[in-house]
C-alpha positions as CSV (number, residue, x, y, z in Angstrom):
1,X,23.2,-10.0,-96.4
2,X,21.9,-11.6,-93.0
3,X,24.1,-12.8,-90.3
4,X,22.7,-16.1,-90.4
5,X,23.6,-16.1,-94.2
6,X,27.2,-14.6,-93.7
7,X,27.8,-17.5,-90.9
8,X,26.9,-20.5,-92.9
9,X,29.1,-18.7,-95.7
10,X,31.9,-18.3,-93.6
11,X,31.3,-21.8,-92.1
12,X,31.5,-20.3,-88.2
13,X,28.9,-19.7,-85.9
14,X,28.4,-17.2,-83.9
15,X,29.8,-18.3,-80.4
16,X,28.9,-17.0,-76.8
17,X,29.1,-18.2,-73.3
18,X,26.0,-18.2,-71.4
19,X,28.3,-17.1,-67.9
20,X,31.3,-15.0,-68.1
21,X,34.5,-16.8,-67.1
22,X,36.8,-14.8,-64.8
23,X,40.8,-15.7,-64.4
24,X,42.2,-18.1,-61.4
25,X,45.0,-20.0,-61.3
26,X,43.9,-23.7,-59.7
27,X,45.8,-27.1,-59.9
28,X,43.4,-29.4,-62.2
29,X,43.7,-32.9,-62.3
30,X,41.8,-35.2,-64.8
31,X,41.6,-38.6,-65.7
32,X,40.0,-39.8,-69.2
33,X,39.4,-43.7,-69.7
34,X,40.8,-44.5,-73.3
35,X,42.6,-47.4,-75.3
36,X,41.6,-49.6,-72.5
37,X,42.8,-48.3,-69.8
38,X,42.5,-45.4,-67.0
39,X,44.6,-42.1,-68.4
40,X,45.7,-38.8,-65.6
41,X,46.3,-35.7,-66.7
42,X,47.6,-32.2,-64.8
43,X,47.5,-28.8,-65.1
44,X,46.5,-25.3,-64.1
45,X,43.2,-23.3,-64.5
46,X,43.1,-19.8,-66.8
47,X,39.6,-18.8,-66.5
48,X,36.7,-20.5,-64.2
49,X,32.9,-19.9,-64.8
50,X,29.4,-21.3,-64.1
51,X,29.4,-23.8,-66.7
52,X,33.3,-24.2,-67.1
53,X,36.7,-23.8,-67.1
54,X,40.0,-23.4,-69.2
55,X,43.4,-24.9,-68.3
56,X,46.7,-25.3,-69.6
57,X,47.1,-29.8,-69.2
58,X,49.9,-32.0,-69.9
59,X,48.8,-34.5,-72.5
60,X,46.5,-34.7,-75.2
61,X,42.9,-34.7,-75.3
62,X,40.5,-34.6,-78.1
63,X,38.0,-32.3,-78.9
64,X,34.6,-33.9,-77.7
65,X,36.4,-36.3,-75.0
66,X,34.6,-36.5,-71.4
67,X,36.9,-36.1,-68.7
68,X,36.4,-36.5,-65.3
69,X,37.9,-33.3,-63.4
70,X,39.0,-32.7,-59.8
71,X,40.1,-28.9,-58.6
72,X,39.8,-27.2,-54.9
73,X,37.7,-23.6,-55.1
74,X,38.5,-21.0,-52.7
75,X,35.9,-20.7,-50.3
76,X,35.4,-24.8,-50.4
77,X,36.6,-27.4,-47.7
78,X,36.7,-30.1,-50.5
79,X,38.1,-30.2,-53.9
80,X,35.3,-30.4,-56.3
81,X,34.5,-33.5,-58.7
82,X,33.0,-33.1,-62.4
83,X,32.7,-34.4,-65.4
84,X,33.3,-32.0,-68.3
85,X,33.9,-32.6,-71.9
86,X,37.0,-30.9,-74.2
87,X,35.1,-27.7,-76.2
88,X,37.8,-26.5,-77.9
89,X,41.5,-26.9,-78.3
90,X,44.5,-24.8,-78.7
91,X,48.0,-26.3,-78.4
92,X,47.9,-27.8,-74.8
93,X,45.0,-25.0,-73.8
94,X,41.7,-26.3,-73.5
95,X,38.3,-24.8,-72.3
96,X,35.7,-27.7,-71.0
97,X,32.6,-27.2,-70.5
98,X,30.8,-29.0,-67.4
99,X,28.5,-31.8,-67.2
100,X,25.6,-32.7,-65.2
101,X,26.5,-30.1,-61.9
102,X,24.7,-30.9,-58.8
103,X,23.0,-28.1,-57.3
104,X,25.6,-28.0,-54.0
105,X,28.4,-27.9,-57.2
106,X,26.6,-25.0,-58.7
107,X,26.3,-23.0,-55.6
108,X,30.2,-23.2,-55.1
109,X,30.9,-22.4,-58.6
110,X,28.6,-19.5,-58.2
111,X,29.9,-18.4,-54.9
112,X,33.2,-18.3,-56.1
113,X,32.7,-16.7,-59.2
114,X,30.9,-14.1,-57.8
115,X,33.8,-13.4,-55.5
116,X,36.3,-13.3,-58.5
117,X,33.7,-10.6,-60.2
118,X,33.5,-8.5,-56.9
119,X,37.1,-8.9,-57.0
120,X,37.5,-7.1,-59.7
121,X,38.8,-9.4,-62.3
122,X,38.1,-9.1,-65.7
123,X,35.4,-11.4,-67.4
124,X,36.7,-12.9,-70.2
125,X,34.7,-13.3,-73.4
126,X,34.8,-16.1,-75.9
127,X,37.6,-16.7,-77.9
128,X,38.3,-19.8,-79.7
């Protein structure tokens, strides 16, 4: 039996990050416009990579939601400001994945990752 066959059985896909994630612990704030009206959320950052980030956050976001993100980076003099949308869900864990990075962004992310990789700290692989 292929994989491709066994994965449309199962229903699942295969699922990979392009960039490893590695674990930090950051204050995340994010605001989501819904119902109206201009919604903040809180938490704090599990795992940080090129293209996103997990965090625990008060409230409850949907699957497929946009929200606009603010954390501080070591390494940075000012917090950075994204847009990311919710990937997955578990409980009040979420990973998002981020949206249109300007290339200053990028360099951060990527200067701070690879700090957290030459620190040692375990990549983390997928999990849903």
């Amino acid at each position: 039996m292929s994989e491709a066959f066994r994965q449309k059985k199962s229903g699942g896909t295969r699922n990979t990050r392009r960039y490893p994630r590695y674990p930090v612990d950051l204050r995340v704030t994010g605001n989501i416009f819904r119902g109206g009206e201009m919604q903040s959320y809180w938490g704090r950052s599990t795992e940080l990579g090129l293209d996103g980030i997990g965090a625990t956050i008060t409230g409850d976001l949907e699957v497929g939601e946009v929200v606009s993100m603010e954390f501080s980076l070591p390494l940075s003099s000012h917090p950075l400001k994204l847009r990311a949308i919710v990937r997955y869900r578990s409980g009040l864990h979420y990973g998002f994945e981020f949206l249109t990075v300007k290339e200053e962004q990028r360099a951060t992310l990527r200067r701070v990752t690879q700090m957290l990789a030459a620190s040692g700290a375990p990549a983390t692989a997928w999990q849903p």
